[in-house]
C-alpha positions in Angstrom: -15.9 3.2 21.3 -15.5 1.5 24.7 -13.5 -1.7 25.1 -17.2 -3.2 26.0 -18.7 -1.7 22.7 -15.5 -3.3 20.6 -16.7 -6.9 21.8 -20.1 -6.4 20.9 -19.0 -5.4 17.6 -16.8 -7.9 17.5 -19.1 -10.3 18.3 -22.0 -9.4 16.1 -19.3 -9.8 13.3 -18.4 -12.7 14.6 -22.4 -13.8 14.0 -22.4 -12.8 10.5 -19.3 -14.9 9.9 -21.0 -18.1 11.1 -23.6 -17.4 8.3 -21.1 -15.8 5.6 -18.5 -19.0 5.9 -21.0 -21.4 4.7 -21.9 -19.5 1.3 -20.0 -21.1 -1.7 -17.0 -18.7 -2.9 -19.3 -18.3 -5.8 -22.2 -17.2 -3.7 -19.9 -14.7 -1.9 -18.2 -13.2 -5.0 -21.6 -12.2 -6.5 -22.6 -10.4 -2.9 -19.6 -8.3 -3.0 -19.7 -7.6 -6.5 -22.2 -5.0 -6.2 -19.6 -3.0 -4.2 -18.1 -1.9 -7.1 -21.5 0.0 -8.4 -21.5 1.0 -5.2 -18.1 2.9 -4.9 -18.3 4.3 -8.6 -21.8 5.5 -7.6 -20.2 7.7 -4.3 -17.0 8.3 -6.1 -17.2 12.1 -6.1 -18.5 12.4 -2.6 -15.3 10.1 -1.1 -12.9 11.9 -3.2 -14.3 15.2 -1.1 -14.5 13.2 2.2 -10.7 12.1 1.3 -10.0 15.6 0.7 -10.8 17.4 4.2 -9.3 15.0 5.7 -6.1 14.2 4.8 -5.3 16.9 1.6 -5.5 13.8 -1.7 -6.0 16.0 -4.9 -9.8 16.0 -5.9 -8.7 14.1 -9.0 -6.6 11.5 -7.2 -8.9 10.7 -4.6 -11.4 9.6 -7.6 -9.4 7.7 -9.0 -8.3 5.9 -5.9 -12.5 5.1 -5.4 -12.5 3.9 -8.8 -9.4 1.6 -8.4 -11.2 0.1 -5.5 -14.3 -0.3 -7.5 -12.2 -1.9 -10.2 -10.5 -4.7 -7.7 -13.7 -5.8 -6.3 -14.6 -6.7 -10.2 -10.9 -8.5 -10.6 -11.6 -10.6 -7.4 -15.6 -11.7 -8.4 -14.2 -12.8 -11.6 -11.1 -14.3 -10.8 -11.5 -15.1 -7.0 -14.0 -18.3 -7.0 -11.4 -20.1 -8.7 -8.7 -19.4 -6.8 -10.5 -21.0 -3.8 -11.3 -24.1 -5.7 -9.8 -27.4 -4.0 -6.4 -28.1 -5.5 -6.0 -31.8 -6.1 -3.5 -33.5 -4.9 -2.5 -37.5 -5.7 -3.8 -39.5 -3.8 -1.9 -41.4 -1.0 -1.0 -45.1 -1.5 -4.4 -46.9 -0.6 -6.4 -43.8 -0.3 -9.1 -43.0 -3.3 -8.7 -38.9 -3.1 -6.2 -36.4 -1.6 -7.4 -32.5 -1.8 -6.4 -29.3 -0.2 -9.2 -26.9 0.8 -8.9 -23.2 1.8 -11.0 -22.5 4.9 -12.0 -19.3 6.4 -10.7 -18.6 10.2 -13.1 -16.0 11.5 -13.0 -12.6 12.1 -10.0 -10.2 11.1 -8.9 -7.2 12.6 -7.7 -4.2 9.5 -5.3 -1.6 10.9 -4.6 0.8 8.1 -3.1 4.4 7.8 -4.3 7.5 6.3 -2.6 8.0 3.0 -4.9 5.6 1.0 -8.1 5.8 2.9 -10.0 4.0 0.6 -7.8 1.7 -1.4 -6.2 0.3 1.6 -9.4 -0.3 3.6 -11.0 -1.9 0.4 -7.9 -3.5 -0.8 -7.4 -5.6 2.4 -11.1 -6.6 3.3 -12.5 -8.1 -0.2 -10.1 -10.5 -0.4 -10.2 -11.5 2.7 -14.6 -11.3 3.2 -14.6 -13.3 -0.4 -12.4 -16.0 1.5 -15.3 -16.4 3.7 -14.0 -14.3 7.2 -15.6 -11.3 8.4 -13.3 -7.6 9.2 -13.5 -5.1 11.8 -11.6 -1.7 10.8 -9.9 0.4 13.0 -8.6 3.3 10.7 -6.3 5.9 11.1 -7.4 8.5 13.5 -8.2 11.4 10.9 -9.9 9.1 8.3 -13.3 7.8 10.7 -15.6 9.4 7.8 -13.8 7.5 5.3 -14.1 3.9 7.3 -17.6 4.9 8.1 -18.6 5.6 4.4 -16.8 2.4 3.5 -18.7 0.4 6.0 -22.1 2.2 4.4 -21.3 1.0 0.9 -20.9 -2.5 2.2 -23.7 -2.2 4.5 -25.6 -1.3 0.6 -24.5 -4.7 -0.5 -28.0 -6.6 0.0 -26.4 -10.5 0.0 -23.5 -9.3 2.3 -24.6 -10.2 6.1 -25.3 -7.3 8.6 -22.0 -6.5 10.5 -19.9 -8.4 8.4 -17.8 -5.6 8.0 -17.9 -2.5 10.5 -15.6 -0.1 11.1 -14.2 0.1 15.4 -14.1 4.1 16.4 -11.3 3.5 18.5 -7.4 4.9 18.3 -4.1 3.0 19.1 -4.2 2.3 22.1 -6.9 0.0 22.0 -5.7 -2.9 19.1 -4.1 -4.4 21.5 -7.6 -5.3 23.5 -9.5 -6.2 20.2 -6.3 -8.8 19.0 -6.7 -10.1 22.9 -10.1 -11.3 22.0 -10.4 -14.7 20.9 -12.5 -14.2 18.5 -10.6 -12.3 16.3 -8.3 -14.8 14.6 -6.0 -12.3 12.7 -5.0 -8.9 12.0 -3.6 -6.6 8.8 -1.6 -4.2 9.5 -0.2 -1.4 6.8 1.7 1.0 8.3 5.5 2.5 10.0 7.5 -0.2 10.7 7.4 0.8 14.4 3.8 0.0 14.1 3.9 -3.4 12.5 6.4 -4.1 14.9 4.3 -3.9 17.8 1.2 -5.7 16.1 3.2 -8.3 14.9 4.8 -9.3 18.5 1.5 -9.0 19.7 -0.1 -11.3 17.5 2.7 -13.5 17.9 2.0 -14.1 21.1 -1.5 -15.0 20.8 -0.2 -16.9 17.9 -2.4 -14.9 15.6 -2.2 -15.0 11.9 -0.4 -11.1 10.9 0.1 -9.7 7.5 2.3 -5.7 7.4 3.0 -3.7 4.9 4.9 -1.5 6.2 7.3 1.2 5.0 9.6 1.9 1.6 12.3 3.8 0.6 11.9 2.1 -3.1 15.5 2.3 -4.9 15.3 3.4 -9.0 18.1 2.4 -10.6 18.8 4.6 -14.0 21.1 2.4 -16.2 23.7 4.1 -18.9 21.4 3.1 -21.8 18.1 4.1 -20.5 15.8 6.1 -21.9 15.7 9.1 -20.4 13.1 10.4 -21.4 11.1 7.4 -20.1 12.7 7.2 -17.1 11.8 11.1 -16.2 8.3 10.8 -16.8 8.0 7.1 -14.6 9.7 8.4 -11.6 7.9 12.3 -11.2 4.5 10.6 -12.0 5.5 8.2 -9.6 6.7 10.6 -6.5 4.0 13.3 -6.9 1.2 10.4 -6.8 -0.5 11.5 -3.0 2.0 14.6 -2.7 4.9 12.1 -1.4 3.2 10.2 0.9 3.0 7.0 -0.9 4.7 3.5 0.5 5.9 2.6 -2.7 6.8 5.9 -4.3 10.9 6.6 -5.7 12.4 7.5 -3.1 16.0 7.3 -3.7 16.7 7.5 -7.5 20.3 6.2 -8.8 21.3 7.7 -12.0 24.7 6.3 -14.1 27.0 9.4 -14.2 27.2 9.6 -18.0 23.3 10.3 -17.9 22.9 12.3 -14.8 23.3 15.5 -16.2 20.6 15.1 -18.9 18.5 13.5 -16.9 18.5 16.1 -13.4 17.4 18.8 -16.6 14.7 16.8 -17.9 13.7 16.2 -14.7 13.2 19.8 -13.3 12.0 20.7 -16.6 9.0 18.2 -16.4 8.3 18.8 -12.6 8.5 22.4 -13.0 4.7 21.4 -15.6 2.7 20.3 -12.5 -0.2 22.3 -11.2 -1.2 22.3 -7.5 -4.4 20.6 -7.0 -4.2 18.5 -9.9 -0.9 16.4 -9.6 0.4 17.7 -5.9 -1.3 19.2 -3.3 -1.0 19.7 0.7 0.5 16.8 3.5 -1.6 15.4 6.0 -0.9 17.6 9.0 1.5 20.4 10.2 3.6 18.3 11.8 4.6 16.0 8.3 5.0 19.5 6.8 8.0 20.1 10.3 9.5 16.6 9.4 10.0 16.8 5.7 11.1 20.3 6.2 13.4 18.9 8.3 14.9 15.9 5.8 15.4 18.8 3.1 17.4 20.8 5.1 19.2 18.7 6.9 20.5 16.8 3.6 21.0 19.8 2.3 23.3 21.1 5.5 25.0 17.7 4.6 26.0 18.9 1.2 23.1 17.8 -1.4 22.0 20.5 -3.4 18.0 22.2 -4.1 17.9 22.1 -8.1 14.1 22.6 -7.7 11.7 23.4 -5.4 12.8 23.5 -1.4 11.7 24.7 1.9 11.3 28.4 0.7 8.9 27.9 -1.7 5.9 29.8 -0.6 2.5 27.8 -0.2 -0.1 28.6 -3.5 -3.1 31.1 -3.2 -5.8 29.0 -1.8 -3.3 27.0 1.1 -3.0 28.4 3.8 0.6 26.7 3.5 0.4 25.0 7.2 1.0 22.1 5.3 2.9 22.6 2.2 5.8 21.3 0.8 6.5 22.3 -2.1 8.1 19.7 -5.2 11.5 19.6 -4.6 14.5 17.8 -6.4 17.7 17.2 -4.8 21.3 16.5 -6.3 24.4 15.4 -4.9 22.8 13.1 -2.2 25.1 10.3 -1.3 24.5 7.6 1.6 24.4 9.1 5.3 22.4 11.8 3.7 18.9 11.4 6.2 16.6 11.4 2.2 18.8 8.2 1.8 19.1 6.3 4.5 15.4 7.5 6.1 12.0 7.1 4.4 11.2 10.8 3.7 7.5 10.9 3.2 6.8 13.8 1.1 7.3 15.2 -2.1 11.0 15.1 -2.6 13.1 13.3 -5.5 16.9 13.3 -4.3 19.3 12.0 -7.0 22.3 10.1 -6.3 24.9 9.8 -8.9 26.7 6.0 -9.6 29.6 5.1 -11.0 28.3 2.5 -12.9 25.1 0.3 -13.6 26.1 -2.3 -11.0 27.2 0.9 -8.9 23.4 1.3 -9.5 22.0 -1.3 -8.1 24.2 -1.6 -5.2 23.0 2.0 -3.9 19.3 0.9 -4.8 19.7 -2.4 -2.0 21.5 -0.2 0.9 18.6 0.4 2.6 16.5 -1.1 5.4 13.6 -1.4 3.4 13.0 -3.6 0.7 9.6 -2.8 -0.7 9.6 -2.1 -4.4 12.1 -0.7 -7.0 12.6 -0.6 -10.7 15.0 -0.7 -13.0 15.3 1.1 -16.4 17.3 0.3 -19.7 16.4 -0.3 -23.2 18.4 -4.1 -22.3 15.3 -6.3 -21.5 17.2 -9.4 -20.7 19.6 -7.0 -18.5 16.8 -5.7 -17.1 14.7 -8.8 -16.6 17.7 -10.5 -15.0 18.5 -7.6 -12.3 14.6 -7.4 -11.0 14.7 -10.7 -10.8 17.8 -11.8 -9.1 19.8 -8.7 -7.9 16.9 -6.1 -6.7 16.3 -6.9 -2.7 12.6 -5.9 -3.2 9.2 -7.7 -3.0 8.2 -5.9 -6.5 10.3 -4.7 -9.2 9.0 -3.1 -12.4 11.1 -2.9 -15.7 10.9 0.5 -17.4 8.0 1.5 -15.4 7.1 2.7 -12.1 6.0 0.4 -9.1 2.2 0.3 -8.4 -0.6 -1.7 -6.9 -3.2 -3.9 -8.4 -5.3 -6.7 -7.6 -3.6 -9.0 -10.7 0.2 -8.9 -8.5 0.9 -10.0 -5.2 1.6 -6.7 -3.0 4.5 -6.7 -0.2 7.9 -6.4 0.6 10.8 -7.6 2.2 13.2 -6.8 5.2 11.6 -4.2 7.0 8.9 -3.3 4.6 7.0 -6.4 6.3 5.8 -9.9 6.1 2.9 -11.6 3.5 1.1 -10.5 0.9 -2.0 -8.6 -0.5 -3.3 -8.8 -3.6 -3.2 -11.7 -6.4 -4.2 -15.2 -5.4 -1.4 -15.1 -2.7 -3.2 -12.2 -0.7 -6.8 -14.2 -0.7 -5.0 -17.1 0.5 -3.5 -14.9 3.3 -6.3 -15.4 6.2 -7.8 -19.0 5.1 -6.9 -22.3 6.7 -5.3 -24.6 4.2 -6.6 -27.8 5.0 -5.2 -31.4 3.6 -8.3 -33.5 3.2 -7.2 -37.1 2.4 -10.5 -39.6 2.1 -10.0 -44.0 1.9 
């Protein structure tokens, strides 16, 4: 699309808004909530969309359809009430206080390839049942999945025409569509570079920006965990999308008195997964250079393959320009590039500490502060480190980090500003206005 043909979009949505704002949240949570019929009804044809073009497993990419499906039912039950004026008491000499939560117009959604669904969905029902309209512009390889997408909501009968629609347009033009002042905001989920660049821009237009941006979640393996447990969490974890998941284990600290055990139980379980069930190919070629790249140059540093690695030829069926195989690391220790990088693939590096405070430390040294868990068969221990000594937006006790619509979604330091998700995420794009009446 032209810069010409992004206004008109843009303004056509901008229409729809006008008439969409004025519908009760009620009104608007029972328009969208025939998405979800909608998504479940396509499920298998997305998941084979999702497939060609950026290599989810079959399986995965239906269950990422369904999840989608599932949190536009938690926001059309649980949304209208979240809108609700919140009372306030009143000021001296004034008969009612209240605060209100407005929509602000139309928002611009910038998301990546690795969730083509989930994070297209995940960021525009929230923020439509808030009353705004969204123009997409997804990630280059994905314009069949943003198309379908805008299809399904196109389907919705009570949803205006070009509420939602997707701009065919790549990088180089968000900077034009956030210069139009009718766009009020933008979301952005992607590298940091990226949310970098969207951010300063909408801040200085002094546009509302949510990122979510990258994570190199820290797992911190206590002395009395189960291990067992904590084998099972963090490979289920890592091989969800091949690797190339934001909130996936990427560093995984392991007390030394356990490490042994669990780097055996570890391969052993890995060594289970099939190809095109639980794993499958990376996006492109060039991911398939770069990850190479992490594994061999932590290994050059010293870290050792204990499964998997570069050499591992690609399965009958892949052509193997992208493949990388499973691959566990040991021995990794800080200034090792899996450590202090993001590696986006599907690689599990272990890095022995000296003690469950040890631990932790290792789990904070990083840029990133996305999500990270902690495991132990202590509850208190554990509830009290997630809460007050993990330097993460989410932390998960015994379990690995994931996404859903019940839990605010974000991170901290450079894994970007807001939230999605949760109450907090529908409040994101709204204006929250203090209404005081005498």
């Amino acid at each position: 699309m032209s810069d010409e043909e992004c206004r008109s979009v843009v303004g056509s949505t901008n229409e729809a808004f006008k008439i969409w704002r004025r519908k009760t949240p009620k009104e608007r949570a029972a328009a969208l909530s025939v998405l979800a019929e909608g998504l479940r009804a396509r499920a298998d044809e997305a998941a084979e969309l999702m497939n060609k073009e950026m290599g989810k497993p079959i399986p995965q990419a239906k269950a990422e359809v369904n999840k989608c499906a599932y949190l536009v039912d938690w926001y059309a039950e649980h949304g209208p009430a979240m809108l609700a004026n919140s009372p306030v008491k009143p000021l001296p000499g004034f008969k009612e206080c209240f605060v209100t939560y407005q929509p602000i117009g139309v928002i611009l959604s910038v998301m990546p390839w690795n969730f083509p669904f989930w994070q297209a969905i995940r960021m525009a029902v929230p923020t439509l049942l808030a009353g705004n309209g969204v123009v997409l512009k997804h990630a280059s390889n994905c314009q069949g999945s943003a198309l379908m997408v805008e299809e399904i909501m196109k389907a919705a009968p009570d949803v205006p025409d070009n509420l939602f629609r997707t701009l065919v347009i790549p990088s180089g033009q968000v900077n034009a569509v956030l210069e139009n002042d009718l766009v009020r905001g933008v979301a952005l989920t992607g590298s940091t570079y990226a949310g970098q660049t969207v951010a300063g821009k909408a801040g200085s237009l002094l546009k509302k920006c949510v990122v979510e941006l990258g994570g190199s979640d820290g797992y911190a393996i206590l002395e009395d965990a189960d291990v067992d447990l904590a084998v099972k969490a963090v490979v289920d974890a890592r091989m969800v999308n091949t690797g190339q998941s934001c909130i996936g284990p990427k560093r995984v600290m392991v007390h030394k008195a356990i490490r042994p055990e669990f780097e055996k139980k570890l391969v052993d379980y890995i060594s289970t997964l099939e190809y095109g069930t639980h794993y499958g190919t990376l996006v492109n070629a060039a991911a398939k250079e770069e990850i190479s790249g992490m594994i061999n140059s932590t290994v050059g540093s010293g870290a050792k393959v204990l499964f998997g690695g570069t050499g591992v030829a690609a399965p009958e069926g892949d052509c193997g320009e992208a493949f990388v195989a499973p691959t566990v690391l040991g021995g990794v220790k800080p200034g090792m590039q899996v450590f202090d990088e993001e590696c986006f693939g599907p690689v599990i590096p272990i890095i022995e500490a000296e003690s469950d405070e040890h631990a932790v430390e290792l789990a904070n040294q990083s840029e990133f502060g996305l999500g990270a868990a902690v495991f132990t068969r202590d509850l208190e221990k554990g509830t009290r480190l997630a809460v007050s000594e993990m330097d993460a937006g989410m932390c998960f006790v015994n379990d690995f980090v994931r996404s859903d619509p019940s839990l605010p979604f974000g991170g901290t330091k450079t894994s970007g500003l807001g939230r999605e998700c949760a109450q907090f995420g529908l409040m994101e794009f709204t204006n929250i206005k203090s209404i005081a009446l005498k």
